[in-house]
C-alpha positions in Angstrom: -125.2 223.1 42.1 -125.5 226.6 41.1 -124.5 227.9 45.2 -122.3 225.6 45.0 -120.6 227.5 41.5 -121.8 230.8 43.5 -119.8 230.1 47.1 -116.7 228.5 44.8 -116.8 231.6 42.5 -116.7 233.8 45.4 -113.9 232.1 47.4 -111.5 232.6 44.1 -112.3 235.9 43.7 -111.4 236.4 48.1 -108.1 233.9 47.4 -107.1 236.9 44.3 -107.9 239.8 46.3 -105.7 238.6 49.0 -102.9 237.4 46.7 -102.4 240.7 44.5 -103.3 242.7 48.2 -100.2 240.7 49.3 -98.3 241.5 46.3 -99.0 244.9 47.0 -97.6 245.5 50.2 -94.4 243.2 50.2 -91.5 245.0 50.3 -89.0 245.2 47.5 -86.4 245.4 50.2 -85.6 242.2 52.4 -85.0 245.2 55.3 -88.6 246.1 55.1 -90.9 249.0 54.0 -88.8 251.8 55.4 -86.0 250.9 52.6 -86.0 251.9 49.3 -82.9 250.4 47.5 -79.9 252.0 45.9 -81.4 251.6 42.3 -84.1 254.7 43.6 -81.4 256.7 45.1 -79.3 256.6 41.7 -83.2 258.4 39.9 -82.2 261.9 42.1 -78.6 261.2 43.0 -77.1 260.4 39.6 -73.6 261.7 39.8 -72.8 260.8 43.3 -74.3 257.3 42.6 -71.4 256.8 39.5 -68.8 258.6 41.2 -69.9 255.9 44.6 -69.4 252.7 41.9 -65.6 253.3 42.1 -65.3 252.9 46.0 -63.9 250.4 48.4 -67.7 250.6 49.9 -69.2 249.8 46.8 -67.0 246.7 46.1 -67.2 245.3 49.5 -68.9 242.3 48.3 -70.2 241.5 44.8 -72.0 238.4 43.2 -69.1 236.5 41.5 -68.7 236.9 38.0 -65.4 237.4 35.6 -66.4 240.9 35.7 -65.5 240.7 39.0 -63.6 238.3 39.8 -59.7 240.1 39.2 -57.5 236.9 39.7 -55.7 235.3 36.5 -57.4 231.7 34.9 -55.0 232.1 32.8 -52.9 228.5 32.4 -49.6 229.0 34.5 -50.9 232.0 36.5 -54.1 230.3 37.9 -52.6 227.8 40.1 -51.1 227.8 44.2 -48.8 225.1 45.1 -49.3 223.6 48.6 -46.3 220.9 48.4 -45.4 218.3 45.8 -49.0 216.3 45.8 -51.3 219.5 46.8 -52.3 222.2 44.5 -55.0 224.7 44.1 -56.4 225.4 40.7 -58.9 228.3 39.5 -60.9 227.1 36.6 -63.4 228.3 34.1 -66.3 226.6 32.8 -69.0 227.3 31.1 -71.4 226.9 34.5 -69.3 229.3 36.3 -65.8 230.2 38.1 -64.2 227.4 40.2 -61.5 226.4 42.7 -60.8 223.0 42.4 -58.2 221.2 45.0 -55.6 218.5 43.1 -54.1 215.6 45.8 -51.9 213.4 43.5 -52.7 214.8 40.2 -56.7 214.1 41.3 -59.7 216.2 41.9 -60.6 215.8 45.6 -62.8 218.7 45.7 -64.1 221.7 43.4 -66.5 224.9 44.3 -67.7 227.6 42.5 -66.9 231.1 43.5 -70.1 232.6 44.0 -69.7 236.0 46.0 -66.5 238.0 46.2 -65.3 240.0 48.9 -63.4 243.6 49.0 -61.3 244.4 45.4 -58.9 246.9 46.4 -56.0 245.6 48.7 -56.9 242.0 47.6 -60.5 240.0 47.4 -61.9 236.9 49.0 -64.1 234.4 47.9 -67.5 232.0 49.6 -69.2 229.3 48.1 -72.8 228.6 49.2 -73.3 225.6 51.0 -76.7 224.6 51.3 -77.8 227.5 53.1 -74.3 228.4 54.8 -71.3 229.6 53.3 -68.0 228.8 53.6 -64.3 230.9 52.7 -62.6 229.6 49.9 -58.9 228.7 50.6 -57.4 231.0 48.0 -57.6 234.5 47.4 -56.0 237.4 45.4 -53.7 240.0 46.7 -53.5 242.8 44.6 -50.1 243.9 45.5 -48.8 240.9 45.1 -50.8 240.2 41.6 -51.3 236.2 42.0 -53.2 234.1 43.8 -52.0 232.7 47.5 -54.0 231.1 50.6 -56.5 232.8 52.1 -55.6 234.9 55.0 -55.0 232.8 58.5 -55.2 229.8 56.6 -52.9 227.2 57.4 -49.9 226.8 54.6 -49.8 223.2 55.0 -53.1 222.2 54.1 -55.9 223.3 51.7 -59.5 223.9 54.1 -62.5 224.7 52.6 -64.8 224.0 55.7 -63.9 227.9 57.1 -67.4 229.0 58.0 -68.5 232.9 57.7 -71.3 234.5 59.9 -73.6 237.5 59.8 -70.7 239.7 61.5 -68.5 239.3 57.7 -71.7 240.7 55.9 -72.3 243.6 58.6 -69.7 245.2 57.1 -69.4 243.7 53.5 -72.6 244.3 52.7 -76.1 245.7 52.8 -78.0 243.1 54.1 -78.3 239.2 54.8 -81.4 237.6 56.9 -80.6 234.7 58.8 -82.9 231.4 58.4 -84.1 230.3 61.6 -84.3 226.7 62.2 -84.7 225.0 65.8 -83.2 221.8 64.7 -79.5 223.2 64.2 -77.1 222.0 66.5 -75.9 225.6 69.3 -72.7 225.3 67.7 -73.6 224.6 63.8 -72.7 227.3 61.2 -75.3 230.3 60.2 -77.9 229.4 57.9 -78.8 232.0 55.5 -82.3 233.5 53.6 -79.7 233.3 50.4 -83.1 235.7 48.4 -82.5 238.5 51.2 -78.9 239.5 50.4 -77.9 243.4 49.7 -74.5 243.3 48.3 -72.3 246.1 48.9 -72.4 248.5 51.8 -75.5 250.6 50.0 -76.7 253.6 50.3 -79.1 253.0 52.9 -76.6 251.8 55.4 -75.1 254.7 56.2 -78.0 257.1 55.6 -81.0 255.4 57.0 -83.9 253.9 55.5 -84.9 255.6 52.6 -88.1 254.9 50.9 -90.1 257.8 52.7 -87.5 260.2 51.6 -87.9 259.0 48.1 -91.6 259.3 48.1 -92.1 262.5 49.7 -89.3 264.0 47.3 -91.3 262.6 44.2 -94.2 264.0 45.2 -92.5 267.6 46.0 -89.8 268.5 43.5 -90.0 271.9 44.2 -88.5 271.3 47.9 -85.0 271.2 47.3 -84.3 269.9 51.4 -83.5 266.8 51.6 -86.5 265.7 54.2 -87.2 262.2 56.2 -83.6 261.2 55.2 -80.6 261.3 57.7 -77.8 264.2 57.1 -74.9 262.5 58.7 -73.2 266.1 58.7 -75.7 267.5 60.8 -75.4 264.9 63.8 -73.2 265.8 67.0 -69.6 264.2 66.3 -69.8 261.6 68.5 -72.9 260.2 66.4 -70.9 260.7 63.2 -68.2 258.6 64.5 -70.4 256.2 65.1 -71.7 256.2 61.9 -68.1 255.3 60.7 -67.7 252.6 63.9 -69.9 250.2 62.8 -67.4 248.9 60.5 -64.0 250.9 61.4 -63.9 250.4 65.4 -62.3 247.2 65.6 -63.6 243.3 64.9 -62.7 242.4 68.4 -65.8 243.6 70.5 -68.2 241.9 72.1 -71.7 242.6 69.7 -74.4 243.3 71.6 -77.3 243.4 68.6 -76.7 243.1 64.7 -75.0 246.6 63.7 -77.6 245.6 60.3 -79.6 247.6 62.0 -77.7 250.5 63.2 -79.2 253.8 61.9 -77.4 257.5 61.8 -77.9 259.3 65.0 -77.8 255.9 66.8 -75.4 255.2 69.8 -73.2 252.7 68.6 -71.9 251.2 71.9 -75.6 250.2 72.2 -74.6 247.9 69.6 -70.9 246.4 70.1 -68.7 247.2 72.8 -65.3 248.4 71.7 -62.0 247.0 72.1 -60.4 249.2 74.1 -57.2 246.3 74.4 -55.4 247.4 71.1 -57.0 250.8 70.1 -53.4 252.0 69.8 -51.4 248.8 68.4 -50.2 250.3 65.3 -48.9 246.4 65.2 -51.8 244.9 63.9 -53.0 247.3 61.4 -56.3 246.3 59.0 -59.3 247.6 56.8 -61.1 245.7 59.5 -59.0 247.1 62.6 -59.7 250.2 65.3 -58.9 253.1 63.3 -61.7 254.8 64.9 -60.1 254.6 68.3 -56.7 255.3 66.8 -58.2 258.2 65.6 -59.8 259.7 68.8 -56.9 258.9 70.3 -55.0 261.7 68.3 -54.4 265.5 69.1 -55.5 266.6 66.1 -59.3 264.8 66.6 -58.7 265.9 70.7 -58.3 269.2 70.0 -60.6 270.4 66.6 -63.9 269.2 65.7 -62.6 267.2 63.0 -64.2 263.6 62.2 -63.5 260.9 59.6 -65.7 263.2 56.8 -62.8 265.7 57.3 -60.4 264.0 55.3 -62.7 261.1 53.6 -65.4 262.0 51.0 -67.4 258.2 51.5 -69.1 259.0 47.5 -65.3 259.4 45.9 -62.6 256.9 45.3 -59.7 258.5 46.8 -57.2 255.9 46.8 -53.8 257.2 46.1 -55.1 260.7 46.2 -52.0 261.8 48.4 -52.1 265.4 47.4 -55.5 265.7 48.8 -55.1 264.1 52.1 -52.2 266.6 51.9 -54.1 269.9 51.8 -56.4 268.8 54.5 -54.0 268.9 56.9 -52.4 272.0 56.1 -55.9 273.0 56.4 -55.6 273.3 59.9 -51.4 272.9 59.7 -50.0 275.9 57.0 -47.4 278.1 57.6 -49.3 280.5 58.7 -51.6 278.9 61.1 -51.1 276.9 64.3 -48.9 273.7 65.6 -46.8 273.9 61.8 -44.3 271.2 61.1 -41.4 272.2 63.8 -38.6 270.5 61.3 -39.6 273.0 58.5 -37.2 275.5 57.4 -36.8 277.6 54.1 -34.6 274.7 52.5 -37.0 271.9 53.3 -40.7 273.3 53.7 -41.6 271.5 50.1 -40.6 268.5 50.9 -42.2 269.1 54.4 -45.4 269.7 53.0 -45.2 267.0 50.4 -44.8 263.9 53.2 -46.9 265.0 56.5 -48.8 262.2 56.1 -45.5 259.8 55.3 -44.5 261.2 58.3 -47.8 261.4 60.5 -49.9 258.4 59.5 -47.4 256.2 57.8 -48.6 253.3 55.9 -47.1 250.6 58.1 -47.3 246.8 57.8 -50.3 244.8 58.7 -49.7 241.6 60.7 -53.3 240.8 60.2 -54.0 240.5 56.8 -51.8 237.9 56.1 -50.9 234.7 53.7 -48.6 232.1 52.7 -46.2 232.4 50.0 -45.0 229.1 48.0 -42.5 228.9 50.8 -44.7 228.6 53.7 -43.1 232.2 54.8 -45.2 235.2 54.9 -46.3 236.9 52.1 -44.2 240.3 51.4 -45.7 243.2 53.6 -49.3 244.7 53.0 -49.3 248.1 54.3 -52.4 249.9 56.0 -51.8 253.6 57.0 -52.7 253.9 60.6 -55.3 256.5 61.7 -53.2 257.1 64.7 -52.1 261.0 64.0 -48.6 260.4 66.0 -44.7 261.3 65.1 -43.1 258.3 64.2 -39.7 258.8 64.8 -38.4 256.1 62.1 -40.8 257.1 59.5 -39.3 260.6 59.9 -36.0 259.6 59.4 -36.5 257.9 56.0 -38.1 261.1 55.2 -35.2 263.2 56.0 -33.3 260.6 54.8 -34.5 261.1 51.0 -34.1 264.6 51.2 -30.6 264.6 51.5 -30.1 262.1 49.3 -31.8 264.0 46.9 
């Protein structure tokens, strides 16, 4: 009896060293080891990290709260009318946010809004199911301040079977792990490892993995280089396009391997093949569209060294910042340098210099993010400035148009 207590005593002590040994080295990160996690980026990075919270990036997907959630539950403003019998109603209750679908004055179906998509042109909603997720048929459009269908959803009917894959969260968020399972059907929707989901497009996505970097710093305050940690500045342009690509070279591509795992300094055709069909349709203009390819595909990117980090500063909100988008082009543009505006003259150089960008990369109506009015017509226009540096004859016109008016 007592080797028996002995051998017993032994194997629990063995089953505890393995168990806090496996504690040990699991990862904190569902991406592995090499990652690190915002939250230790913010410790050395304080001010860029709040200045970051305030970026499209940052609210590219959230977990869904009222916090974030920006629609109106209030009564009268939280509710989209199909037809007579069919209506869409957001709701509040104490176990959460809802959307809850009325035939005849009855509940036919209800789901909780449980991770929100983008914030600044409008925001999107999924509901878990099971292991899958699934779009929710209404959505809010900021410019328009009120809840309508979901984009591409049909006006006539409310659908709340619209699946969404891994290729939504590589650019919406940090991270999500699939959960294998040989038993799904080829053509069944993704099942998820709901525990391994980064929201937001993190830090880590755009500079590498970062838990190295984090250590070695620690341990060495008084090295002030930045070491084992990508510098996207200091990769050949090509590379910090690509950097930009994963998410801003078009959704029409043929993917090659999850961009999840894309890392600076990578070759992003290695990854997704561009869509080289409607790199210059200024037609079909969206946050999820070619601007990287509308970009190359300008003289000002042909003939400087200039790359999306000219213009965009990826840690600062600049939404609505005109004047600074301004002064970078008459960075390269002023009076007294090279290829100035050939319509300025001493009576209109102000307004010249005021509107290049009006004129240049006009913010033009997108046919792609689109939605359904009350009406079953088209929601009024949601503009997107193309990256396509061009002259746009009419855009100049309404320019020149206001000048003399005024």
């Amino acid at each position: 009896m007592k080797k028996i207590l002995v051998l017993s005593c032994v194997f629990l002590a063995l089953c505890a060293t393995v168990f806090f040994l496996s504690r040990k080295v699991a990862s904190p990160d569902p991406r592995g080891d090499g990652y690190a996690g915002s939250v230790t980026c913010q410790k050395c990075h304080s001010d860029i990290y709040a200045s970051y919270l305030h970026t499209a990036h940052f609210s590219a997907s959230a977990p869904a709260t009222p916090a974030s959630v920006h629609g109106s539950f209030s009564a009268g403003m939280n509710v989209v009318v199909v037809d007579d019998s069919q209506k869409v109603v957001m709701e509040k209750a104490d176990s959460g946010l809802f959307q809850a679908y009325y035939v005849k004055g009855k509940v036919v179906q209800r789901q909780r809004f449980d991770i929100v998509l983008g914030g600044v042109k409008g925001e999107s909603y999924l509901y878990w199911s099971g292991n899958g997720l699934n779009q929710l048929p209404v959505s809010w459009y900021t410019k328009e301040g009120k809840w309508m269908l979901s984009p591409r959803f049909d006006p006539r009917k409310v659908d709340f079977h619209r699946s969404i894959g891994t290729r939504c969260f590589e650019c919406h968020a940090g991270y999500i792990g699939d959960q294998a399972d040989a038993s799904q059907q080829q053509n069944a929707a993704e099942q998820f490892d709901r525990g391994s989901l980064v929201y937001r497009i993190d830090c880590e996505r755009c500079h590498g993995p970062g838990a190295r970097h984090a250590a070695f710093q620690a341990d060495h305050p008084e090295i002030k280089t930045a070491s084992f940690i990508a510098r996207v500045s200091s990769l050949p342009r090509a590379r910090r396009m690509d950097v930009c690509g994963v998410c801003h070279s078009g959704n029409k591509g043929v993917m090659l391997r999850s961009t999840f795992w894309f890392q600076p300094g990578d070759t992003l055709s290695k990854f997704k093949l561009a869509d080289f069909f409607s790199v210059v349709d200024s037609n079909r203009l969206d946050v999820h569209g070619n601007q990287m390819q509308l970009l190359e595909r300008s003289k000002c990117y042909m003939n400087s060294n200039m790359d999306c980090a000219t213009c965009h500063d990826t840690h600062r909100n600049q939404r609505g910042s005109t004047e600074t988008f301004i002064q970078k082009c008459l960075g390269c543009h002023s009076p007294q340098g090279h290829n100035y505006c050939k319509m300025a003259n001493s009576s209109n150089a102000a307004m010249i210099q005021s509107n290049c960008i009006q004129c240049h990369m006009p913010a033009l109506p997108s046919m792609a993010i689109v939605s359904a009015n009350l009406s079953n017509r088209m929601s009024s226009e949601i503009l997107v400035h193309t990256h396509h540096i061009a002259l746009y004859p009419q855009e100049v016109k309404k320019v020149l148009a206001l000048f003399l008016k005024n």
